[in-house]
C-alpha positions as CSV (number, residue, x, y, z in Angstrom):
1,X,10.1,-20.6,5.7
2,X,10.5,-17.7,8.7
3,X,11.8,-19.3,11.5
4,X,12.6,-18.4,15.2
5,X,12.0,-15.1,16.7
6,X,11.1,-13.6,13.7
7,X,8.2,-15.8,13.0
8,X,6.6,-14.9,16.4
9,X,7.5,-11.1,16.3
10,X,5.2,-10.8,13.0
11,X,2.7,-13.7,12.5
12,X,-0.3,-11.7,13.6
13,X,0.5,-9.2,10.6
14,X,-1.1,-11.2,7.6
15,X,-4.4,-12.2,9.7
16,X,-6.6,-9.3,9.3
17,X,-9.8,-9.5,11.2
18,X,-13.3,-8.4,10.7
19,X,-14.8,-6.8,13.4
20,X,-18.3,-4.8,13.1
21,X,-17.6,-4.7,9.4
22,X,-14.4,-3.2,9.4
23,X,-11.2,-4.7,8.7
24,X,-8.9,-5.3,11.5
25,X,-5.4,-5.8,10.6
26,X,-3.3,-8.0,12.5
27,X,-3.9,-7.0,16.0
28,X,-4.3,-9.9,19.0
29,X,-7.7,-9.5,20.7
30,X,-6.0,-9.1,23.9
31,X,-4.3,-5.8,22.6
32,X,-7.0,-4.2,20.6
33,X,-7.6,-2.0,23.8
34,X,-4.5,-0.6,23.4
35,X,-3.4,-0.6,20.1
36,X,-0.5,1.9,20.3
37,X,1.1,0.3,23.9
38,X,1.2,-3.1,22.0
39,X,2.7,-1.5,18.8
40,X,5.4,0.2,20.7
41,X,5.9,-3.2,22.6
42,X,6.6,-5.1,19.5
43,X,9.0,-2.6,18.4
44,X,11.2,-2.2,21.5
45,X,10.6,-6.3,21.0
46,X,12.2,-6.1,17.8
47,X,15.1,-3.6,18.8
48,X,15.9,-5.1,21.7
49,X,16.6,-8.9,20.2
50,X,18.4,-7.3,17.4
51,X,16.8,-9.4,14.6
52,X,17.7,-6.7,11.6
53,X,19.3,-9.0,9.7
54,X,19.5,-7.5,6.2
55,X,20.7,-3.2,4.9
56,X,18.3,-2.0,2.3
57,X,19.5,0.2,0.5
58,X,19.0,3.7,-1.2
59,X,20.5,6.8,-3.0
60,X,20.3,9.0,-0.1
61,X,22.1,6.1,2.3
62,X,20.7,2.8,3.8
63,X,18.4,1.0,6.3
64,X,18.3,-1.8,8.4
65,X,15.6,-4.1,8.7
66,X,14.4,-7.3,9.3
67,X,14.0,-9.6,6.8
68,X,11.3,-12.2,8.9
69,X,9.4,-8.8,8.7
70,X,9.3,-8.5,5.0
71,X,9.2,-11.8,4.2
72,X,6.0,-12.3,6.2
73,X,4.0,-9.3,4.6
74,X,5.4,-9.3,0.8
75,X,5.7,-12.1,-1.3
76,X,8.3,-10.6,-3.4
77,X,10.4,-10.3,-0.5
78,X,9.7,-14.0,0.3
79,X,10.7,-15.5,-3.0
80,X,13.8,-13.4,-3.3
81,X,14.9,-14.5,0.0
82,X,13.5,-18.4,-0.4
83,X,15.4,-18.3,-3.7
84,X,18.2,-17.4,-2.9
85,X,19.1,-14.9,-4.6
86,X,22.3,-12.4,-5.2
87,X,20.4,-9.8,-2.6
88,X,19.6,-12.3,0.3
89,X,23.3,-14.1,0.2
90,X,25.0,-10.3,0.3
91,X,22.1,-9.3,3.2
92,X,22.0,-6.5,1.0
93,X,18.7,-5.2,-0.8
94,X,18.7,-2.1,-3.3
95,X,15.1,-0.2,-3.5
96,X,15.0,2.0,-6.3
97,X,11.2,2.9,-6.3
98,X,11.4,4.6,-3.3
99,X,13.3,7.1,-1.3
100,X,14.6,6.0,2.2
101,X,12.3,8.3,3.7
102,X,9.1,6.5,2.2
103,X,10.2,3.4,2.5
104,X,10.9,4.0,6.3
105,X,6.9,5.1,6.5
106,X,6.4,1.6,4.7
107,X,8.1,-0.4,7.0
108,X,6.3,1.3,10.0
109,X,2.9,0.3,8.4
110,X,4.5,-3.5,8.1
111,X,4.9,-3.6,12.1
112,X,2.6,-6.0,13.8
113,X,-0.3,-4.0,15.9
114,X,-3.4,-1.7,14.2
115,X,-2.1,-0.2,10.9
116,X,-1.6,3.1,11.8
117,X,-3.0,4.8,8.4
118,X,-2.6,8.3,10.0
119,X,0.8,7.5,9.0
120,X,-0.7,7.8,5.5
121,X,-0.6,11.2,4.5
122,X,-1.1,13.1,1.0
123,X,2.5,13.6,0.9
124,X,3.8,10.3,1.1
125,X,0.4,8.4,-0.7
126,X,1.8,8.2,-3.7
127,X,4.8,6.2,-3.0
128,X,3.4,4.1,-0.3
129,X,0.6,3.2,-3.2
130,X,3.8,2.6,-5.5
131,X,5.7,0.5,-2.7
132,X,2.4,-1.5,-1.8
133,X,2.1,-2.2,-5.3
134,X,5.6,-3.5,-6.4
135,X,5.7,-5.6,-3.4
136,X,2.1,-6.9,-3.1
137,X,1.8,-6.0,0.0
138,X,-2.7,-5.9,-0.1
139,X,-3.1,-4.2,3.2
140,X,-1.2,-1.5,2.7
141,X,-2.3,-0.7,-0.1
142,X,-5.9,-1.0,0.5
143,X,-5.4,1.4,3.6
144,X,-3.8,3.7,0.6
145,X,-6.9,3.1,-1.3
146,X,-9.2,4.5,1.5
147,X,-7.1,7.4,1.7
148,X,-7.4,8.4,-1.5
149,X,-11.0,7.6,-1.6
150,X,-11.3,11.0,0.8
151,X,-9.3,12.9,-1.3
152,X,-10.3,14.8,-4.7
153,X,-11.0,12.9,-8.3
154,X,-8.6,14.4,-10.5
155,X,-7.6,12.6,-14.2
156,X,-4.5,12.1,-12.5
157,X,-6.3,10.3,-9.7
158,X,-7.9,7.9,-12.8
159,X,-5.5,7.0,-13.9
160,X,-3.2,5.9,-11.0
161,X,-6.5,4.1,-10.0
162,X,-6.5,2.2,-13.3
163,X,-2.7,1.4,-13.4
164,X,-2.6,0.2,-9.6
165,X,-6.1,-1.8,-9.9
166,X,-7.6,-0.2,-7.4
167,X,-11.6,-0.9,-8.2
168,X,-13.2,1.4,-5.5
169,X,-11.3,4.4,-6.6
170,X,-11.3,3.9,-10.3
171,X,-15.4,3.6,-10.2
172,X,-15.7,6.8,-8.0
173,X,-13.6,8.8,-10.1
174,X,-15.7,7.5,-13.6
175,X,-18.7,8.1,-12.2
176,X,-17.7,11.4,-10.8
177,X,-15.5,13.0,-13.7
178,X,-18.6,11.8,-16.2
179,X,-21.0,14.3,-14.4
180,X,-21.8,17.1,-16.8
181,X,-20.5,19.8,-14.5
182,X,-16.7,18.3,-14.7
183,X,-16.1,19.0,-18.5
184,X,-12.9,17.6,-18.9
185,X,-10.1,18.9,-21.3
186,X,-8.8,17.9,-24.8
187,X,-5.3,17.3,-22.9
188,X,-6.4,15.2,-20.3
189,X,-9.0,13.1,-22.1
190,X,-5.6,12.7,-25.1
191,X,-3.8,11.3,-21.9
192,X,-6.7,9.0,-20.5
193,X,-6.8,7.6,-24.4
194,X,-3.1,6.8,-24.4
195,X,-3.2,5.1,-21.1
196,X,-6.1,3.1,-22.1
197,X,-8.5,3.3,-24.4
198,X,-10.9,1.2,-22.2
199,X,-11.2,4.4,-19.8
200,X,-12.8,6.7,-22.2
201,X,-15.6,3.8,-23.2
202,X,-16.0,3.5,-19.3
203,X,-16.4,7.5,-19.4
204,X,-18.5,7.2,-22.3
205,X,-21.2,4.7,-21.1
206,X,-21.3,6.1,-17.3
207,X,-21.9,9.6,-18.7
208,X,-24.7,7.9,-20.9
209,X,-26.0,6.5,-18.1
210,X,-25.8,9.6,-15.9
211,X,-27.3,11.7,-19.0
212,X,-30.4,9.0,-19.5
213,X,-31.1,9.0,-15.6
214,X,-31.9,12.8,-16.1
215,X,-34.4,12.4,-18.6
């Protein structure tokens, strides 16, 4: 278990709350007024007790961090730590699914207070999706999700919707690339076959469906 200082720097991150039917994530009623003073409060909190504890580290160099922070939002983080593995004895963590620059961005969006997705942008969604992914960290990657539900449907959007599970996405990008006016290519409906055969019988039936609500 996350003990100490730790524990009541970050306990408000995995209680999201529903307010108006949106999802609020993690910050205190008390603060929601002022989202960005409290977030910046937490993190001088953070600096100023010194609680990085662990060096993650990269190709391009390394990064301190805490661990009670990581351990609270990801479960992967938490078992490797509770277990005691090689990484948590040596404090030392290698990431090598991510730059240090995206995984910096990642950390951020870890920080108690409101997630701050305009930190989500189109050049980093892709390997925050990735990061949120491998370390099953739901928030963040649902706040990738509605990102990407503003952006464009591409097969290449398809099919990172359908290797990363995320529902919402995959169903608007079916239901949008089966419309008549998106013909899609031998090439890319080859590459939605060898991902997964299942996708071209949703593509199938929804442009079925699409092709018996004209008539």
């Amino acid at each position: 278990m996350v003990q100490g200082i730790g524990r009541s720097i970050v306990e408000s991150i995995t209680r999201p709350a529903m307010s108006g039917g949106k999802r609020k994530f993690g910050l205190p009623s008390c603060a929601r007024c002022d989202g960005d003073k409290y977030r910046r409060s937490t993190l001088d909190a953070i600096s100023s007790k010194n609680v990085d504890d662990i060096v993650l580290t990269f190709d391009e160099g390394s990064l301190p961090a805490c661990s009670a922070v990581l351990r609270m939002c990801s479960p992967v983080f938490e078992r490797m730590f509770a277990s005691q593995m090689l990484e948590a004895r040596q404090k030392r963590v290698a990431v090598s699914v991510a730059t240090r620059d995206d995984f910096q961005v990642f950390y951020n969006l870890l920080m108690p207070g409101d997630l701050r997705t305009d930190e989500i942008t189109l050049h980093n969604v892709d390997a925050l999706l990735i990061l949120s992914h491998y370390y099953e960290v739901h928030f963040v990657k649902l706040a990738c999700e509605d990102f990407l539900l503003q952006g464009h449907v591409t097969t290449e959007r398809l099919l990172q919707a359908h290797k990363y599970d995320l529902k919402r996405q995959y169903l608007r990008c079916v239901k949008e690339l089966a419309k008549p006016a998106k013909p899609m290519t031998r090439n890319e409906m080859e590459n939605i076959s060898k991902a997964s055969p299942d996708m071209l019988v949703d593509l199938a039936f929804e442009m079925r469906v699409q092709l018996n609500n004209e008539y």
